[in-house]
C-alpha positions, 0 to 999 in steps of 0.5 A, spaced: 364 173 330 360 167 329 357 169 322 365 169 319 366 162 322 360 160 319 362 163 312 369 159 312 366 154 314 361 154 308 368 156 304 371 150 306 365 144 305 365 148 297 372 148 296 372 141 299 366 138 295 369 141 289 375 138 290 371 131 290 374 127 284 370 122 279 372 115 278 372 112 271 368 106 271 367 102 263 361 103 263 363 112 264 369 110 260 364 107 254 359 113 254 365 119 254 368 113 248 363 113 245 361 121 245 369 123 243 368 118 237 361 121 234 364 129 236 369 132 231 374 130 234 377 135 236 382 138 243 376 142 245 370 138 243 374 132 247 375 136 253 368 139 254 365 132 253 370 130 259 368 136 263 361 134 263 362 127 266 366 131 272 373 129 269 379 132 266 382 130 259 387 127 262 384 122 266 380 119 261 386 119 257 389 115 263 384 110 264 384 109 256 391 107 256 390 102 263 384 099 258 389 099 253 394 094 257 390 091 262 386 084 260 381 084 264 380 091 265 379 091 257 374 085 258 370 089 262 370 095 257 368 090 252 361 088 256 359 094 257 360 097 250 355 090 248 350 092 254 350 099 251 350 096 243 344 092 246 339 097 249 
């Protein structure tokens, strides 16, 4: 008995870990940016890219309209593209 209770509770911290959702910081959004545009741009190629920052194609796009209509946000976005271009 206790060995199947403790194997659902090792399923439910797996499920529930797995589930855990990345935010998009500029600085991420930069660094996918930046990968997507040096990749050949196609639908495969940007999908693995965002997949190996824990995120889906469908969020970075998300977060690139929110920087395309947000002033602020897009300001943000153009630091961290500077701080990168300096290192």
């Amino acid at each position: 008995m206790f060995k199947h209770i403790a194997a659902i509770m090792i399923a439910i911290a797996l499920v529930i870990t797995g589930c855990k959702k990345t935010t998009i910081t500029p600085k991420l959004f930069v660094t996918i940016q930046n990968e997507i545009l040096d990749s050949d741009m196609q639908q495969a190629t940007k999908e693995s890219i965002v997949k190996k920052y824990g995120i889906t194609l469908q969020q970075y796009e998300e977060y690139e309209k929110q920087v395309e209509s947000d002033p602020q946000l897009k300001a943000e976005v153009g630091k961290e593209r500077l701080n990168i271009m300096k290192k």
